[in-house]
C-alpha positions, 0 to 999 in steps of 0.5 A: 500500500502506498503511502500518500504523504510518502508519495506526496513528499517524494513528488515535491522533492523531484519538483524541487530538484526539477527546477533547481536543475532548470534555474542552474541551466538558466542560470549558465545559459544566461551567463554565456549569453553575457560573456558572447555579449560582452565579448562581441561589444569589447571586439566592436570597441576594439574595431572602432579603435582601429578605425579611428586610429587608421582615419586619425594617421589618414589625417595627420599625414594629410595634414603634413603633405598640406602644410609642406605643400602650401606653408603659408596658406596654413599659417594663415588658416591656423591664424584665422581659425584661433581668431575665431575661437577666441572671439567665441571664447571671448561671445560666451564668457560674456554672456555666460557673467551676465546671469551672474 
């Protein structure tokens, strides 16, 4: 004859190991899902670093080839571009002491 608290005990104890098994499978699934995540977004920011270095060395070299090529001419841009900065420097810091 079967006991049915027996029964009833042995059922909940397989429903307890049932869903500790399936939380633990969640649980690494999940974790593997993050570190493929994590792992891809390290590599995006690895390839966007190398991009950046690549059009950065672009840039300089260009840059150089310019300013050898017409001297001059980019002394004057240089000039002209540190006037504008400062007088956008010299607008905002006049605005920004008028709230005061």
């Amino acid at each position: 004859m079967n006991d049915p608290i027996k029964t009833l005990g042995d059922d909940a104890a397989t429903l307890v190991h049932t869903v500790a098994q399936t939380a633990a499978q969640t649980a690494d699934q999940t974790i593997r899902s993050s570190q493929r995540a994590a792992k891809d977004g390290l590599e995006a920011v690895r390839e966007g670093v190398h991009q950046l270095r690549e059009k950065s060395l672009h840039v300089k070299d260009a840059t150089a080839t310019y300013i050898q090529d017409a001297p001059v001419k980019s002394v004057l841009v240089a000039a002209a571009v540190g006037a504008a900065l400062m007088g956008l420097v010299a607008l905002v810091s006049r605005h920004g002491g008028a709230g005061r």
